[in-house]
C-alpha positions in Angstrom: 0.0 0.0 0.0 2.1 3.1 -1.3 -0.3 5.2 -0.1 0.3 4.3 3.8 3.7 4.2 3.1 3.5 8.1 1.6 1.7 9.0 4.6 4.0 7.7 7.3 6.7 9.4 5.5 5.0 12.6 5.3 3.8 12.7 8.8 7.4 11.9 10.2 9.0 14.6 8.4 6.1 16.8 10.2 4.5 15.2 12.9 1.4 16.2 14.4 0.8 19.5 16.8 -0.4 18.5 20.2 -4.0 19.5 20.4 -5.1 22.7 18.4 -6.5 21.1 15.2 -9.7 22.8 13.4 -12.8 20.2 13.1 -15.6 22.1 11.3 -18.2 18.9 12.0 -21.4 19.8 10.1 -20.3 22.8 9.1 -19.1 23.6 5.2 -15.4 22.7 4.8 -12.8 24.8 3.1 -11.2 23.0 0.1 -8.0 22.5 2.6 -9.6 20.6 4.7 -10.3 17.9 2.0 -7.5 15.4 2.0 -5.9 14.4 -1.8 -6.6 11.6 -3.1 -3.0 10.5 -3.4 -3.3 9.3 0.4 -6.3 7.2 -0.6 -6.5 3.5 0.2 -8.9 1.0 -0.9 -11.4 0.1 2.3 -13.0 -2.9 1.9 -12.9 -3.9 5.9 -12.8 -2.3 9.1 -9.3 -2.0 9.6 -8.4 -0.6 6.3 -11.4 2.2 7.5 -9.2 2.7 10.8 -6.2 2.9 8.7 -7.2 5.4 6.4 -8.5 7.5 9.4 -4.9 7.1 10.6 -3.4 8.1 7.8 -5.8 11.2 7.3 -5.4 11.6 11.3 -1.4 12.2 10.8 -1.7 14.2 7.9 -4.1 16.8 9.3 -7.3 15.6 7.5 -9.5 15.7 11.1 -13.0 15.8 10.0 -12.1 12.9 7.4 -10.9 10.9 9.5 -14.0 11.2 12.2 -15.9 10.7 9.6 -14.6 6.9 9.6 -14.3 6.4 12.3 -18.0 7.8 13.5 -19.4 4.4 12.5 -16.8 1.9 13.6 -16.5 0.1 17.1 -13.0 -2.1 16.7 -10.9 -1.6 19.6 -8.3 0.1 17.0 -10.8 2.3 16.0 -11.9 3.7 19.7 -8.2 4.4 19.9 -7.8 6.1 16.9 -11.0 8.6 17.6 -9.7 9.5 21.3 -6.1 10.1 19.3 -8.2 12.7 16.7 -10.1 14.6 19.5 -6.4 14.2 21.7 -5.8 16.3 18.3 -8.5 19.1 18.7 -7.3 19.8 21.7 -9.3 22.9 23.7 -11.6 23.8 20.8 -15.2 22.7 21.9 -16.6 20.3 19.5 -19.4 17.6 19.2 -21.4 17.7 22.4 -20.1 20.8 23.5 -17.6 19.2 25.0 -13.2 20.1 24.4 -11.3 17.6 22.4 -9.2 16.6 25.6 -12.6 16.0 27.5 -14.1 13.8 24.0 -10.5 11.7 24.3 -11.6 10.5 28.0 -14.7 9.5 26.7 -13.7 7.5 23.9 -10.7 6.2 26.5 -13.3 5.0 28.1 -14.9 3.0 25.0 -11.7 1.7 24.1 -11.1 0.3 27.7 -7.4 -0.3 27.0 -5.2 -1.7 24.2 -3.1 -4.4 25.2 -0.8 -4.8 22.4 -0.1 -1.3 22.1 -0.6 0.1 25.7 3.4 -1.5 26.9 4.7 -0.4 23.2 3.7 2.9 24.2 4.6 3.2 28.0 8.3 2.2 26.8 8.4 5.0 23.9 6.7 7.4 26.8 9.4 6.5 29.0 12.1 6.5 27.1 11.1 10.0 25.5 11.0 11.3 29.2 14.2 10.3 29.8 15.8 13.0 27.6 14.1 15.5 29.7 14.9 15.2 33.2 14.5 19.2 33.7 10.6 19.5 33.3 8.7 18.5 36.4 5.6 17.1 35.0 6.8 15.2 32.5 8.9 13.1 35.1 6.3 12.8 37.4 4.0 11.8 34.4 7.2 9.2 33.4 7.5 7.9 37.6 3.7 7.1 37.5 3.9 5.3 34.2 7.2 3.4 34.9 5.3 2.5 39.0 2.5 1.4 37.3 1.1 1.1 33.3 0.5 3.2 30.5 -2.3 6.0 31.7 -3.6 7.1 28.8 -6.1 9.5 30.5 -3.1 10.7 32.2 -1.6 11.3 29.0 -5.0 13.5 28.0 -4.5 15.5 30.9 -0.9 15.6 30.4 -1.5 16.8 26.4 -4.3 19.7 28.0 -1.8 21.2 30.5 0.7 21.3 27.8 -1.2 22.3 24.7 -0.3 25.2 22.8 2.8 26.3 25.6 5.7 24.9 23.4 9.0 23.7 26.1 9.8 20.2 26.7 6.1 18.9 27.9 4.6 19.7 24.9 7.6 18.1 23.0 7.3 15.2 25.4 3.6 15.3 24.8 3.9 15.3 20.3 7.2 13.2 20.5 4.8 10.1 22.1 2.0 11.2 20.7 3.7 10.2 17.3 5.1 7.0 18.5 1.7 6.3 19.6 0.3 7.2 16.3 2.9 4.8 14.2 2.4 2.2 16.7 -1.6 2.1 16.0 -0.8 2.4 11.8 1.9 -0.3 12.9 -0.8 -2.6 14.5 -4.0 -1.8 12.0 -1.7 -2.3 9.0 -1.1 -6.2 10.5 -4.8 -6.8 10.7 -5.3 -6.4 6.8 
């Protein structure tokens, strides 16, 4: 699939912000917000769905991706919509409710990912340990290394960081896109 690969490579060269994405929902869509057909894949099954909402997901393409993702209830695909509203951040979307606050809920669909929830603890903790200067993120890294990955700890983690640039919101998009490649990783194996 040389469009997946395309994607990955375009979304590691710029990975995604941590929160601040536009999601215009029901509302009409600028031509940029309509993602080019040269990052289509074929979707004949639920996880080629997730995967293109992944791929759309990386490259920017929010309301695209949710709309895939609206209708599917695969574990991978409860994890890839809390990673999209993760990715709206503070704005207040569907429900009236933030991004951040969406991600809990759909957190709480997914339940937990246990064939990606380790991957991304050790990414998380090894990311953290290139930062021992920034308070939070080590307490964040303690907590994960005592116990599992927290991925509503992670939410909250993203929302106190969001938009304030230094090394927690680094931390925050540096796991956040291991996260992300992990979950492309993972769908990609279930085609």
């Amino acid at each position: 699939m040389d469009a997946v690969a395309d994607a990955v490579a375009a979304v590691n060269a710029a990975p995604m912000a941590v929160g601040g994405g536009v999601m215009y929902y029901h509302a009409p869509r600028p031509p940029a917000a309509h993602p080019p057909r040269c990052y289509t894949i074929p979707m004949e099954s639920e996880p080629a769905r997730v995967l293109q909402a992944l791929v759309w997901l990386g490259l920017g393409f929010l309301d695209a991706a949710h709309d895939l993702l609206q209708d599917l209830h695969s574990r991978e695909a409860s994890y890839a919509h809390c990673m999209l509203h993760r990715r709206e951040g503070h704005a207040v979307g569907e429900l009236g409710c933030t991004g951040f606050s969406n991600a809990h809920y759909w957190l709480g669909v997914l339940g937990g990912h246990p064939d990606l929830f380790p991957a991304v603890r050790a990414r998380a903790v090894e990311a953290a340990a290139g930062r021992p200067d920034d308070p939070a993120v080590q307490e964040f890294a303690a907590s994960i290394t005592a116990g599992g990955w927290d991925a509503d700890a992670f939410v909250d983690l993203m929302a106190a960081c969001s938009g304030k640039g230094g090394a927690g919101e680094a931390f925050c998009a540096e796991v956040q896109h291991a996260e992300w490649a992990l979950l492309v990783r993972h769908v990609h194996g279930l085609l």
